[in-house]
C-alpha positions in Angstrom: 259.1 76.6 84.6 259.1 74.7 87.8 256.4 72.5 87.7 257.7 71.8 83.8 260.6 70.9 85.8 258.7 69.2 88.1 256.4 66.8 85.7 259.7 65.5 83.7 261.3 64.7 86.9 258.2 62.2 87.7 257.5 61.1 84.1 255.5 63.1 82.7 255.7 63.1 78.7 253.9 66.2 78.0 252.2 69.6 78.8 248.6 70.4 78.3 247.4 73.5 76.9 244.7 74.8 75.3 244.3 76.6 72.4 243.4 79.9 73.6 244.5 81.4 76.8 244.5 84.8 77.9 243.6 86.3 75.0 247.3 85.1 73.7 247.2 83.1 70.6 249.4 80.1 71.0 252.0 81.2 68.5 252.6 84.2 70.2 256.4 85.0 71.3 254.8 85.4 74.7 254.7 81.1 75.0 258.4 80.8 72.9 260.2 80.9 76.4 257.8 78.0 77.8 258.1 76.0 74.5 261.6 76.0 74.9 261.9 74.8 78.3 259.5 72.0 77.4 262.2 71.1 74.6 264.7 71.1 76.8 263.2 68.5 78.7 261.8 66.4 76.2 258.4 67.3 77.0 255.7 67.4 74.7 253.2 70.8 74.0 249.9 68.6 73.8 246.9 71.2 73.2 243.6 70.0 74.1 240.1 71.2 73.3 238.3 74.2 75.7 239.8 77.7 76.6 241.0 80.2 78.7 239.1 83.1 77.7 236.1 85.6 78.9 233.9 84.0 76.2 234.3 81.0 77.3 230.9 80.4 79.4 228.3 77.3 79.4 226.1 77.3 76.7 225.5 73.7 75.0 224.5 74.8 71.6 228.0 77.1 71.5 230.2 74.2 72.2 232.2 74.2 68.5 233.1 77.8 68.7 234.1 77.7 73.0 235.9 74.3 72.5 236.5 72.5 69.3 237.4 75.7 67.5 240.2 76.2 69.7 242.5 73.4 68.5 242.5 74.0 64.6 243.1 77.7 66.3 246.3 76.5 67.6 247.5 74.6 64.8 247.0 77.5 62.2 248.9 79.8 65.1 251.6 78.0 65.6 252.6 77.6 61.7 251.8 81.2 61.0 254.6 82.1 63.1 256.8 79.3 62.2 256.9 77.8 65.7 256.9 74.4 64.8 260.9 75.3 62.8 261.9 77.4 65.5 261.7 74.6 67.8 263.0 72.0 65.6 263.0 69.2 68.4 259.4 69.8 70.4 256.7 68.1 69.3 253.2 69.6 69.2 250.2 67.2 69.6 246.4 68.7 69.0 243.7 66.1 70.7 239.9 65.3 71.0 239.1 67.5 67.6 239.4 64.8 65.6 241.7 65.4 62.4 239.1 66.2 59.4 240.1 70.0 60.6 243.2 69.4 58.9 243.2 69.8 55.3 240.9 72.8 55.6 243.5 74.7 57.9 246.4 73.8 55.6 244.7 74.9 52.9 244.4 79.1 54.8 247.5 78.6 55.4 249.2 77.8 52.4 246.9 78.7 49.7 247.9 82.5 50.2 250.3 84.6 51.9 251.3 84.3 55.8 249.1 86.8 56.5 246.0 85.6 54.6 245.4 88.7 52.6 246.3 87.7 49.5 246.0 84.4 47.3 248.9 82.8 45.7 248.1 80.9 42.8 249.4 77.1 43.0 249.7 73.6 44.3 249.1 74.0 48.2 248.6 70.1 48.8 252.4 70.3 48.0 252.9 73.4 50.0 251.2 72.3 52.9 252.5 68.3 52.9 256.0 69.7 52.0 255.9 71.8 55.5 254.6 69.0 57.4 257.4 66.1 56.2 259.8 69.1 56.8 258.8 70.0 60.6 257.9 66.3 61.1 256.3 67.5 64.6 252.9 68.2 64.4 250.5 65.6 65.4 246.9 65.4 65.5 244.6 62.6 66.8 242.1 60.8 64.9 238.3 60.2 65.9 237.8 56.5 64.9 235.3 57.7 62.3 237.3 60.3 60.7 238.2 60.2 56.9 241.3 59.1 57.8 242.6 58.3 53.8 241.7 62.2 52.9 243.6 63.4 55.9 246.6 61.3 55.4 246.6 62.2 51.4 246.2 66.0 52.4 248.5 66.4 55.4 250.9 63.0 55.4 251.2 59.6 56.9 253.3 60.3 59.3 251.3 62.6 62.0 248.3 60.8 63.1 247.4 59.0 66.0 244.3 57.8 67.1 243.4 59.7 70.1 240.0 58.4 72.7 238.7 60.5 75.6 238.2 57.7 78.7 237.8 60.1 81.8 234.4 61.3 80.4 232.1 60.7 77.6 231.6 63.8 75.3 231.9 64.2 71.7 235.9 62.9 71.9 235.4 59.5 73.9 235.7 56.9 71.8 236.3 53.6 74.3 236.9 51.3 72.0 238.4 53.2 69.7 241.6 51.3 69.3 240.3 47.9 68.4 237.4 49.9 66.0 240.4 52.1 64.5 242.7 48.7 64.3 239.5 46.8 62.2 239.1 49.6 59.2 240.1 47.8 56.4 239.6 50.2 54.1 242.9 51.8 55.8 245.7 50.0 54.9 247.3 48.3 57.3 250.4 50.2 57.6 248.9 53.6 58.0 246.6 52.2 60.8 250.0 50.7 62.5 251.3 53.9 62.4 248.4 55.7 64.1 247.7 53.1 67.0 251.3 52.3 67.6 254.0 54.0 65.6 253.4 57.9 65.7 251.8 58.0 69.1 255.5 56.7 70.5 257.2 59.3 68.7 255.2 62.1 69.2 255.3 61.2 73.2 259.2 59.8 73.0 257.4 56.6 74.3 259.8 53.7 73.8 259.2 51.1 71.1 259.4 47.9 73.3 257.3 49.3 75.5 254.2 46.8 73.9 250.5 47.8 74.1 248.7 45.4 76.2 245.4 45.6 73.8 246.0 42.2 72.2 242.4 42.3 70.7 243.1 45.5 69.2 246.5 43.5 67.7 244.5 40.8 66.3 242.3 43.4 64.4 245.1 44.6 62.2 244.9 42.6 59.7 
């Protein structure tokens, strides 16, 4: 709670996580008491590849299930228990797993019961974009090659944000991601304004005249 304290004092924005430590899944009342002093402050819960776990141990060909994994694995947590309505003003953020996770998650979770035992027989595109326009706080970053159209149909416009790995190139880094992401025509113009520009502010509380400095990635949206 301190060093929460501690970051927002000296600008931090937000709080890394992973999405699996101690053998606690993420939507676990054990985190609710750090999740609401991080909305308290204004802080976003930003959960990032990799985890805290025994399993977790070096082995290159295991890298999906040790790291990747683990983000989806938040976001399907965190609705099961209905975190992201019981903390109506923190936004959750889910980086460097790309976004085509989405849909599939969505559909477990809405395409039958809350506990996934049994299958209820409907629309869950509705479901599933219904729960997202009504929380309005989970965002997940885009890898500039992603199928961004499906994900937005799927999941909404309104939660993705392009999201680049610069301290070290792995399967997230994308460095030059923002002007690639800004020159996809086949995304319309306003959904790709949104996720360089729009939704990154608002999932950070990053003001909107604060301008990006990127001007060739500005030139590109057109």
């Amino acid at each position: 709670m301190e060093e929460l304290e501690f970051g927002a004092k000296h600008g931090a924005v937000g709080v890394e996580l992973t999405g699996y430590k101690y053998d606690i899944s993420p939507g676990s009342p054990y985190w609710w008491p750090l999740y609401a002093k991080a909305q308290d402050l204004g802080l976003t819960i930003g959960f990032h590849i990799g985890a805290s776990a025994q399993d977790y141990k070096p082995f290159p060909k295991d890298t999906f299930y040790r790291t990747l994994s683990r983000v989806p694995g938040a976001f399907a947590s965190l609705v099961a228990w209905d975190v992201p309505k019981k903390f109506p003003n923190l936004n959750f953020s889910f980086a460097e797993a790309g976004s085509t996770w989405l849909p599939t998650v969505l559909q477990s979770l809405f395409r039958g019961k809350s506990d996934a035992t049994l299958r209820v027989f409907g629309d869950w595109r509705s479901l599933a974009k219904e729960y997202m326009e009504e929380t309005g706080n989970m965002f997940v970053t885009c890898y500039l090659d992603d199928d961004i159209n499906y994900v937005a149909q799927v999941a909404g416009r309104d939660c993705l944000m392009m999201g680049t790995d610069y301290t070290h190139l792995d399967i997230g880094s994308d460095p030059d991601g923002l002007r690639m992401t800004a020159g996809r025509s086949e995304v319309d113009r306003e959904l790709r304004v949104k996720i360089l520009d729009i939704t990154p502010r608002k999932c950070h509380g990053i003001p909107m005249d604060l301008r990006p400095a990127d001007q060739e990635a500005l030139a590109a949206l057109v």
